[in-house]
DRENMAR-263998 format. One record per residue (C-alpha): residue in one letter; residue number from 1; x, y, z. Coordinates in Angstrom, 3 decimals, padded with zeros to 6 digits. Each point is the difference from the previous one (the first is absolute). Layout:
BEGIN
- A | NUM | X | Y | Z
...
//
This chain:
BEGIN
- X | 1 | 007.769 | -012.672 | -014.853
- X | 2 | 000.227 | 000.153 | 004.126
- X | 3 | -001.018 | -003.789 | 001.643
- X | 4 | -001.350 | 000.247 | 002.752
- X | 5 | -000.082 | -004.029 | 001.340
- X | 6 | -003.512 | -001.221 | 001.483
- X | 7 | -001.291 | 003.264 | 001.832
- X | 8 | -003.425 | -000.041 | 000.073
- X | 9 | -002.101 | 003.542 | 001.198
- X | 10 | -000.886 | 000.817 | 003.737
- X | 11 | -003.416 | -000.781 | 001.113
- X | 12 | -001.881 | 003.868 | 000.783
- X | 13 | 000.981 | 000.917 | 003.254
- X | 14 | -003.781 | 000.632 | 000.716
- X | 15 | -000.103 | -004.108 | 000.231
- X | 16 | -003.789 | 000.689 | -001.439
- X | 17 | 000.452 | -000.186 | -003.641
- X | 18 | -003.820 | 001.016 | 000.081
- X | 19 | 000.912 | 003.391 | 002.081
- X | 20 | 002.821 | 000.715 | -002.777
- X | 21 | -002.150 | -000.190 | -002.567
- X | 22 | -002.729 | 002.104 | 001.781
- X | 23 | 002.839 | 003.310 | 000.149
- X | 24 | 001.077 | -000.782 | -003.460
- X | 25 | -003.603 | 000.088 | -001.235
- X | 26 | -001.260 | 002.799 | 002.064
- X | 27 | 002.771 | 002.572 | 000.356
- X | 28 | 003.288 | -001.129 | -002.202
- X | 29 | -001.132 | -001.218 | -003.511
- X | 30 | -003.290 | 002.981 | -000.162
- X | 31 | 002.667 | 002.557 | 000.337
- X | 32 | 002.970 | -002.163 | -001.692
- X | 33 | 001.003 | 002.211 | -002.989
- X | 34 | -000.303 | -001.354 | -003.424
- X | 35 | 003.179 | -000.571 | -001.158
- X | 36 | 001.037 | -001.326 | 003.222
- X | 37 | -002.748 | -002.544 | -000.224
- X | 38 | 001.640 | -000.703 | -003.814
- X | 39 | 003.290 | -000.343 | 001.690
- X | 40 | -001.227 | -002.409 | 002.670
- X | 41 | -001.593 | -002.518 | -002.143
- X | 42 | 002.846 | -000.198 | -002.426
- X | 43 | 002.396 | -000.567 | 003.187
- X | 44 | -002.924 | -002.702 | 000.580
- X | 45 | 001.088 | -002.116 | -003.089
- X | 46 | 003.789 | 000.178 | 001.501
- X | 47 | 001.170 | -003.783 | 001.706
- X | 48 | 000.557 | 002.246 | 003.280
- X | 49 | -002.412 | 002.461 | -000.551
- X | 50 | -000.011 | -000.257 | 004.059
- X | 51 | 002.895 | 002.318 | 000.089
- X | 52 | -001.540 | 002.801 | -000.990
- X | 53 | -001.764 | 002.670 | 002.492
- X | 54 | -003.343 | -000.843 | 001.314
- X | 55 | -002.371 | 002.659 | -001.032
- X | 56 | -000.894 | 000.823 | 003.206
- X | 57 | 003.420 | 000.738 | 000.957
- X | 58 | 000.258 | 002.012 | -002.869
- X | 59 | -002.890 | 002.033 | 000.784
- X | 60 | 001.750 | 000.554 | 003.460
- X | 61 | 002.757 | 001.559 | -001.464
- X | 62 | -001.338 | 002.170 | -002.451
- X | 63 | -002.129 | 001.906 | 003.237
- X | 64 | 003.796 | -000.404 | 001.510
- X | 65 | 001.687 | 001.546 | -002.610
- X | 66 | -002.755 | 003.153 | -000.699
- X | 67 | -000.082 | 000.314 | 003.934
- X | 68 | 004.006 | 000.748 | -000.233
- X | 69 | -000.022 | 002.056 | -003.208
- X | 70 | 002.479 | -002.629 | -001.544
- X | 71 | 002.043 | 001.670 | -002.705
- X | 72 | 003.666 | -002.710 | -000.039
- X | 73 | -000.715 | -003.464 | 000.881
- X | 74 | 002.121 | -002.428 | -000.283
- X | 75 | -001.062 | -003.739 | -000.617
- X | 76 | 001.884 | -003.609 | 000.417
- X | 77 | -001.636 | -003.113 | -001.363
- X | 78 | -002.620 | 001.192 | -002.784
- X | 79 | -001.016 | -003.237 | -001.789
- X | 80 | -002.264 | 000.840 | -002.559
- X | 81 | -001.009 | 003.229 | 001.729
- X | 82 | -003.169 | 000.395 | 001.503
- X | 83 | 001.045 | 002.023 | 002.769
- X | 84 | 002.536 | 001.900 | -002.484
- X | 85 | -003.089 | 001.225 | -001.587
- X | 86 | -001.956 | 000.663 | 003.435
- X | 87 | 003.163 | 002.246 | 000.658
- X | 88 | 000.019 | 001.193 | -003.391
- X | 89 | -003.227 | 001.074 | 000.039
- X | 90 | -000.346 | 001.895 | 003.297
- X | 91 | 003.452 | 002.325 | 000.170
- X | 92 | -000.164 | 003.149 | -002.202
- X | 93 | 000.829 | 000.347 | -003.936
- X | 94 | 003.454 | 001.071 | 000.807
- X | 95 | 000.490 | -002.896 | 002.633
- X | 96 | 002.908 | -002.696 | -000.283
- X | 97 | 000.340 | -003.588 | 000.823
- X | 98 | 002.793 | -001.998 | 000.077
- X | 99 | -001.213 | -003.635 | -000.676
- X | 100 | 002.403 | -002.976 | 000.669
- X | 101 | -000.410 | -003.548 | -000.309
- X | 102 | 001.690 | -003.015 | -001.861
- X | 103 | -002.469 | -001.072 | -002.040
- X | 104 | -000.901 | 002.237 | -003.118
- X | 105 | -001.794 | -002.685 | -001.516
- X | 106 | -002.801 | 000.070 | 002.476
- X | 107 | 000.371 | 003.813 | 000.242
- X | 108 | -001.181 | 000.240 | -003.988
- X | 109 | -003.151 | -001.857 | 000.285
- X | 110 | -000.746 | 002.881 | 001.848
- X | 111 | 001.796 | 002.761 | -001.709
- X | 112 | -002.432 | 000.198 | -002.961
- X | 113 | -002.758 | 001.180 | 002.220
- X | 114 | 002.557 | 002.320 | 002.177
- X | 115 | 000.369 | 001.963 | -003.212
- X | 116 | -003.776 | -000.103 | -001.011
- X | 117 | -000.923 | 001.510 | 003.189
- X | 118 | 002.427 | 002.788 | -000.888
- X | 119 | 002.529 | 000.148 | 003.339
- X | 120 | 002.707 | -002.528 | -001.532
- X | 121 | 002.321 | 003.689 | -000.199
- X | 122 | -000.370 | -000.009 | 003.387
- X | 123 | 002.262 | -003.618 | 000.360
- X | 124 | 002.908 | -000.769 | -000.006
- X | 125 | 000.714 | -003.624 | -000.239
- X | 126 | 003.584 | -001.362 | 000.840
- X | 127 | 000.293 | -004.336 | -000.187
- X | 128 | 001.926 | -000.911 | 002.850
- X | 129 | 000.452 | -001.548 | 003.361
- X | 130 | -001.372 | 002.302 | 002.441
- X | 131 | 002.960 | 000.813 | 002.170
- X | 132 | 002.236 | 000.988 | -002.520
- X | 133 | -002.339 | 002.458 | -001.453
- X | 134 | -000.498 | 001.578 | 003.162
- X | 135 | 003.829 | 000.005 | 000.565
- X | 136 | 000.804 | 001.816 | -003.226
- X | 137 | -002.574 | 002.837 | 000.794
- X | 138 | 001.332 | 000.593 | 003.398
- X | 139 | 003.459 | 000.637 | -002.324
- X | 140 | -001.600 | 003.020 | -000.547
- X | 141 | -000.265 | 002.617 | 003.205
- X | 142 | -002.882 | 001.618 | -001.863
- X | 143 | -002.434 | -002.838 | 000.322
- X | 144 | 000.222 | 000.049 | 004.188
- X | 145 | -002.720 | 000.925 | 001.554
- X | 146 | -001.959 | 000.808 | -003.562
- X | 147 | -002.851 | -002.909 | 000.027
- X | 148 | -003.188 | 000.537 | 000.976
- X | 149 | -001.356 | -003.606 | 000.021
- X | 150 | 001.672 | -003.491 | 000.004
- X | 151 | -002.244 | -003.718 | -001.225
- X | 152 | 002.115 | -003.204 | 000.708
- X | 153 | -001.557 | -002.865 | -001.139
- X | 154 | 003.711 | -002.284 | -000.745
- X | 155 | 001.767 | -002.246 | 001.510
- X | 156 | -000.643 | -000.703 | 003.602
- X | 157 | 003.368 | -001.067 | 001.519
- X | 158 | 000.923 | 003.577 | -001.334
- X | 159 | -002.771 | 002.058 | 001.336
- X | 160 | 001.997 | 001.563 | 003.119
- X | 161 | 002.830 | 000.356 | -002.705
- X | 162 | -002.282 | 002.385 | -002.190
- X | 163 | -000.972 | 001.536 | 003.100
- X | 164 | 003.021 | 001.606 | 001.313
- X | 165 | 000.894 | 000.952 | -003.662
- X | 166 | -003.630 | 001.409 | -000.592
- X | 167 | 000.370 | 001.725 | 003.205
- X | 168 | 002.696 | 002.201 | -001.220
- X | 169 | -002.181 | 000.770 | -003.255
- X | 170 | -003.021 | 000.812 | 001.175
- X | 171 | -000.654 | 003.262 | 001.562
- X | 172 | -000.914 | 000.719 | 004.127
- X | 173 | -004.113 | -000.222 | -000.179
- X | 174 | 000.352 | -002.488 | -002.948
- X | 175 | -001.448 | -003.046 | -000.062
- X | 176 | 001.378 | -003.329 | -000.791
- X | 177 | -002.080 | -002.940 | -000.388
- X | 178 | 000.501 | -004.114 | -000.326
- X | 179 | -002.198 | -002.497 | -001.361
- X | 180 | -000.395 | -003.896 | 001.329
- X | 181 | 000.786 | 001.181 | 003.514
- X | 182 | -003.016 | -002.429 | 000.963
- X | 183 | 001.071 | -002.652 | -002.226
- X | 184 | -002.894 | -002.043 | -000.459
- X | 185 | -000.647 | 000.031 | 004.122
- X | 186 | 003.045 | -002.461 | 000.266
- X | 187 | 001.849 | 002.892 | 002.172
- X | 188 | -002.526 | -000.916 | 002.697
- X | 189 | 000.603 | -003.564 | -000.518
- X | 190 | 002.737 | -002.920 | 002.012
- X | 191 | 001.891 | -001.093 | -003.384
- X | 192 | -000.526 | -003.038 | 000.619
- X | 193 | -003.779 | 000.775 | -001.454
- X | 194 | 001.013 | 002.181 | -002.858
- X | 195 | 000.915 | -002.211 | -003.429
- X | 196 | 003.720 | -000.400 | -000.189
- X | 197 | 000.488 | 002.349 | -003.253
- X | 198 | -001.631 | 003.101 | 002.099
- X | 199 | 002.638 | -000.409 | 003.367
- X | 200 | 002.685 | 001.812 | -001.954
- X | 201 | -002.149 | 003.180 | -000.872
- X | 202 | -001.537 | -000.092 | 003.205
- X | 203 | 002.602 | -000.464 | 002.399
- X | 204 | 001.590 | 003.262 | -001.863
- X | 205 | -003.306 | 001.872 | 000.321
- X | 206 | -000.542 | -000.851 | 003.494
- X | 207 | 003.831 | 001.531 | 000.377
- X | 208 | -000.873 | 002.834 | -002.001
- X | 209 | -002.987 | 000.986 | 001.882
- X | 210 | 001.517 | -000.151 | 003.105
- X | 211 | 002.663 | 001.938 | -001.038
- X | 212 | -001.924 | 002.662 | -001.118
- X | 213 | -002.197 | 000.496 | 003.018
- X | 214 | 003.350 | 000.557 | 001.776
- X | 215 | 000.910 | 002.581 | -002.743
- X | 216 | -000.847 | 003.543 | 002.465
- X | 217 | 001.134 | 001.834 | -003.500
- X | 218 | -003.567 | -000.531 | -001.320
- X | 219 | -003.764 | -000.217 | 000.728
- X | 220 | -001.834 | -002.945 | -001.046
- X | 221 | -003.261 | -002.102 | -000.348
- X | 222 | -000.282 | -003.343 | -001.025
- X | 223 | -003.523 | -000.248 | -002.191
- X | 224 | -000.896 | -003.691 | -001.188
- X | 225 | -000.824 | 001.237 | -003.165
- X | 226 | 001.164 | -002.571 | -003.097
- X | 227 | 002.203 | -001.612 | 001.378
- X | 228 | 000.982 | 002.197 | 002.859
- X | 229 | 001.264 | 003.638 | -000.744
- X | 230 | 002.833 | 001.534 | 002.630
- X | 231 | -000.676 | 003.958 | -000.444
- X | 232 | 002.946 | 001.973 | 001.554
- X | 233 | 000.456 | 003.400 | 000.189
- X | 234 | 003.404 | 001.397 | 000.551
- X | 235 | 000.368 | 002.438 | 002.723
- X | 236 | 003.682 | 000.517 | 000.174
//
């Protein structure tokens, strides 16, 4: 079983948990497939049920993913897989993921429904640390260049770390995309005003952002959706 200490969730980065609730109830959860709504409240009864992808996020990358024509994706940090089954559920029959993340215990609350809804063929989970799974595929020549869409949502002191690996993986016009760029709003914060157990994560997010607006390999928007989504698409 993975600790994770005394984290506690972000606040929305809306700062209006009234204005959240109005998109969830009016555009996310009407249109919110079923099974995803099963998988979401079962994540719901998880002690950090906060890790897992807001649905509005989710819904983001679903339009991302059929906007794209995703057919390889590639994911790092899958907890008990709510955006494994967005992804799951909008490449084609004969799509592929590769799903990574440390924690298979979390990842089979979810799997149960994965495999209800019919797409869990599709997956392919490995348990392990991110950056060696990404290491051992690029072992492999053929896996350059061959993803269509990358979802980190892992370890933040090791987000520009899965970015220069996930650059070599994903294909030119791909898109790669990381979650908790936003990170509650602290990033916008002195750290002196952001609780002492959110400077670590933040201080490597604020890095990471900057860092990848000085990235001219890739396009990108910044959408304070969740917790702050960092779409790029790879240009070269």
């Amino acid at each position: 079983m993975i600790t994770y200490g005394k984290l506690q969730p972000n606040p929305v980065i809306l700062q209006s948990e009234e204005l959240y609730n109005y998109i969830l109830e009016t555009s996310v959860y009407p249109r919110e497939p079923v099974l995803l709504k099963e998988l979401r409240e079962a994540t719901a009864k998880h002690p950090r049920a906060f890790f897992g992808t807001n649905p509005d996020a989710g819904q983001l990358l679903a339009l991302l993913l059929k906007l794209i024509n995703a057919k390889k994706t590639i994911e790092i940090g899958v907890f008990t897989g709510y955006s494994l089954l967005v992804t799951a559920l909008n490449i084609p029959e004969d799509g592929q993921i590769i799903a990574v993340d440390v924690d298979r215990e979390a990842y089979e609350i979810g799997a149960p429904i994965i495999e209800k809804a019919g797409v869990h063929k599709k997956i392919n989970f490995f348990e392990s640390q991110g950056l060696p799974a990404l290491d051992k595929l690029l072992q492999d020549k053929a896996n350059e260049d061959s993803f269509d869409f990358a979802f980190v949502d892992a370890d933040k002191d090791n987000y520009w770390n899965y970015h220069e690996r996930l650059m070599k993986l994903v294909k030119v016009g791909g898109l790669l995309i990381y979650d908790n760029t936003l990170w509650g709003g602290a990033v916008a914060k002195p750290e002196e005003e952001v609780p002492e157990i959110k400077r670590y994560f933040r201080r490597h997010t604020v890095e990471f952002n900057a860092a990848i607006t000085a990235d001219d390999r890739i396009e990108i928007s910044h959408v304070p959706s969740g917790d702050g989504l960092l779409i790029c698409k790879r240009l070269r």
